[in-house]
C-alpha positions as MATLAB code, in Angstrom:
seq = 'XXXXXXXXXXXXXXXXXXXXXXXXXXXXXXXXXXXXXXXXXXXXXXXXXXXXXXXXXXXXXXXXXXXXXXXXXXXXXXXXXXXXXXXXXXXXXXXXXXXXXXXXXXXXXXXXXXXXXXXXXXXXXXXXXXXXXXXXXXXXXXXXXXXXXXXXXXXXXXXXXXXXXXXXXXXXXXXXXXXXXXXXXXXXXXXXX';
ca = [
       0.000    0.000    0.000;
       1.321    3.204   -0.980;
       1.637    6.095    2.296;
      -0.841    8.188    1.942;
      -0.154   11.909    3.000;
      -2.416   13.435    5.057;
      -4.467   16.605    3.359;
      -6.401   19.466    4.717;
      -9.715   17.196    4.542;
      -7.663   14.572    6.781;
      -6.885   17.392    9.400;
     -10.419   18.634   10.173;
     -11.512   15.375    9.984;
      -8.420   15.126   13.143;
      -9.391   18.572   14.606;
     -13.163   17.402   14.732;
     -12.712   13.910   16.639;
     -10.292   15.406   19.087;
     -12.905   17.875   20.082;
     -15.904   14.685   20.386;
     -12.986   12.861   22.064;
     -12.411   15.814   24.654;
     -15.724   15.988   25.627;
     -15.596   12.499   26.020;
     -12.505   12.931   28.328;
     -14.378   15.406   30.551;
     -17.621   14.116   30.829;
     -16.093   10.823   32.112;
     -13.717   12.795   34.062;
     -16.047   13.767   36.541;
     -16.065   10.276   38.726;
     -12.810   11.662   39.140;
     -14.107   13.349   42.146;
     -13.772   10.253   44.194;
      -9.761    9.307   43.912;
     -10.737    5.385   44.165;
     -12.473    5.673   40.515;
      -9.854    8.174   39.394;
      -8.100    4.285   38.894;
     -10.768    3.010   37.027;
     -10.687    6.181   34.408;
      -8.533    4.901   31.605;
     -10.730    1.778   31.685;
     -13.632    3.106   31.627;
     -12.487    5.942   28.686;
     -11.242    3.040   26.721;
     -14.666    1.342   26.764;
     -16.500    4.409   25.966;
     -14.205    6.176   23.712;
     -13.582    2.846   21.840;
     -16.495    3.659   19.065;
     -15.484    7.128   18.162;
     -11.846    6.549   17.978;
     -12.543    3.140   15.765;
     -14.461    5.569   13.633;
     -11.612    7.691   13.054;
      -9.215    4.991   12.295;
     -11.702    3.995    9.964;
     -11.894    7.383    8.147;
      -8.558    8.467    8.397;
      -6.298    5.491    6.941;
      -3.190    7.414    7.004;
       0.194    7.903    8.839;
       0.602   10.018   11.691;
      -3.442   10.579   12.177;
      -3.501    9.206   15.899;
      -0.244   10.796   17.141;
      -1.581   13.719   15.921;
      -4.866   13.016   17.268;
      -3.320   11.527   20.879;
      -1.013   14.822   20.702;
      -3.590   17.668   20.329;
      -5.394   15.884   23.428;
      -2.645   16.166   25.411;
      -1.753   19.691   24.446;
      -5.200   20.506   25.576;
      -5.067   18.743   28.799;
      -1.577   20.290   29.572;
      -3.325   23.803   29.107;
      -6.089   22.570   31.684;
      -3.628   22.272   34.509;
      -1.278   19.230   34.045;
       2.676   19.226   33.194;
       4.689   18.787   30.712;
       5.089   15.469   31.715;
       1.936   14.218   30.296;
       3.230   15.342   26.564;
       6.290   13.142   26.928;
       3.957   10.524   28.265;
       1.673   10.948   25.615;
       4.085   11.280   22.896;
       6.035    8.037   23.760;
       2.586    6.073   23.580;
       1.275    7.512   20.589;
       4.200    6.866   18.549;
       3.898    3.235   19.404;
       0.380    3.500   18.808;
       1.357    4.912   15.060;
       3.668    2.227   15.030;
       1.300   -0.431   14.919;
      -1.165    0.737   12.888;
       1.600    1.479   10.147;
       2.242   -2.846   10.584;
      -1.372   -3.158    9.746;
      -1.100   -0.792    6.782;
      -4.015    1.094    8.718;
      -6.801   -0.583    7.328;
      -6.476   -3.722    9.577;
      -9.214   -4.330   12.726;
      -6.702   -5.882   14.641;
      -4.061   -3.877   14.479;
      -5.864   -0.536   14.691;
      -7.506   -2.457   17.784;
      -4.027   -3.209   19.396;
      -2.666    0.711   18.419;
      -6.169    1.855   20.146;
      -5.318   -0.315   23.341;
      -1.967    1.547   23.160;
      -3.395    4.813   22.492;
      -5.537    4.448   25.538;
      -2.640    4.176   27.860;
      -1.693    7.510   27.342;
      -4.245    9.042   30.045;
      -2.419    7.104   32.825;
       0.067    9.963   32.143;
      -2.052   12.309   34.014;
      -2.022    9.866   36.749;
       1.577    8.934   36.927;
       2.300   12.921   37.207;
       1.633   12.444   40.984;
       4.708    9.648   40.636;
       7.054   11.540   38.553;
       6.453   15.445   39.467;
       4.587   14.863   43.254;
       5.006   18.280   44.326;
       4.371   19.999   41.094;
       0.942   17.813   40.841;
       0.068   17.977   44.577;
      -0.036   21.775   44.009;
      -2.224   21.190   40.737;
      -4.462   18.990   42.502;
      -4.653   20.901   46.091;
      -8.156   23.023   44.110;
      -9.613   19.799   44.928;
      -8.738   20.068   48.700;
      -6.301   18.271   51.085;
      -8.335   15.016   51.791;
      -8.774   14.250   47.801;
      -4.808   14.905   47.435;
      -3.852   12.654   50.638;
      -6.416    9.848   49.139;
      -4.534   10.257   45.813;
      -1.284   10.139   47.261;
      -1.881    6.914   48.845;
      -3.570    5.543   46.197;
      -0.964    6.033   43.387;
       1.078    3.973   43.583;
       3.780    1.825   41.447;
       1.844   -1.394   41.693;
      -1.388    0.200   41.808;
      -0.335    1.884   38.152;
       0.875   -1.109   36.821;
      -2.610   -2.283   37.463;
      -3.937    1.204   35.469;
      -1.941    0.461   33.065;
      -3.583   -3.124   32.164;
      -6.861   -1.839   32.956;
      -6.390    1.108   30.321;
      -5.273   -1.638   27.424;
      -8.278   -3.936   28.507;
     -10.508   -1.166   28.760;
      -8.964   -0.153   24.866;
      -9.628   -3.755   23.514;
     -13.044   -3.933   24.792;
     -13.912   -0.651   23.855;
     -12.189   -1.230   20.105;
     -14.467   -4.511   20.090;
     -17.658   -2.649   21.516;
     -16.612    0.036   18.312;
     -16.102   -2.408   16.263;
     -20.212   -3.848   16.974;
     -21.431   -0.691   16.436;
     -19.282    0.285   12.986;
     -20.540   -2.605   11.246;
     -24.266   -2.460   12.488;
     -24.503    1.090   11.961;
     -22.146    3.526   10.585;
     -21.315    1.195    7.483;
     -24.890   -0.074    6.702;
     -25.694    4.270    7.006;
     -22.619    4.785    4.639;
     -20.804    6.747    7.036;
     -18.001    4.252    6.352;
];
């Protein structure tokens, strides 16, 4: 298959799911109030962000849609109050992500499903901030008050990540499967796709 390149089409087409896939970021966000479900997040996102970003990868068969995709989430989220930290985070997993969808030329379920799993990993970022930059994320987090920080605090930890971490992939292939359901039964037999 010959590389595509992406074209002003493909970018708005970018610029339009990372704005469905923000709102999908914050609305979910908010059982973030309690810091035990703050763990569950990157599940949870995978599962319910798993249709719209199988969508994309459907309509944008191209390199470098999903890092850019991944990125400009980030970005946004660094704006909101997180560090530069995330971005790294973000960009290391997104570039894998790209990686395997360039293996599967793309166009392949299984791969874009693995690169989505991938791709979802990249909110545990926000979490590991409180590993990597504690002070700079305690002061971040201290609008939510000192009990939520000292329930984070004990909460995130190395093992408890690691556990984050699988949830986020599971949480990516389930979601990419759920996505998957819902492509064929709707958006293809509507000609969306």
């Amino acid at each position: 298959m010959k590389e595509q390149k992406l074209k002003i089409k493909d970018l708005v087409t970018i610029g339009v799911f990372a704005v469905i896939y923000v709102v999908i970021i914050f609305a979910l966000g908010m059982i973030g109030f309690l810091p035990v479900l703050y763990l569950v997040y990157p599940a949870l996102l995978g599962i319910v962000s798993g249709t719209v970003i199988m969508l994309f990868m459907a309509k944008v068969q191209k390199p470098w849609a999903v890092l850019i995709l991944g990125m400009l989430t980030s970005v946004f989220m660094m704006v909101e109050g997180n560090t530069y930290l995330l971005i790294i985070h973000s960009f290391v997993v997104m570039l894998i992500a790209e990686l395997i969808r360039r293996v599967g030329n793309y166009n392949s379920f299984k791969y874009n499903m693995l690169s989505f799993a991938i791709f979802n990993t990249w909110i545990c970022g926000s979490l590991m901030q409180m590993l990597w930059a504690r002070e700079k994320y305690i002061e971040i987090a201290m609008v939510m008050g000192e009990d939520y920080v000292n329930a984070l605090i004990k909460l995130v930890t190395y093992p408890n990540m690691a556990l984050v971490y699988l949830g986020a992939i599971l949480g990516g292939l389930i979601g990419a499967n759920i996505g998957r359901i819902l492509l064929k039964k709707h958006f293809i037999k509507a000609g969306i796709i």
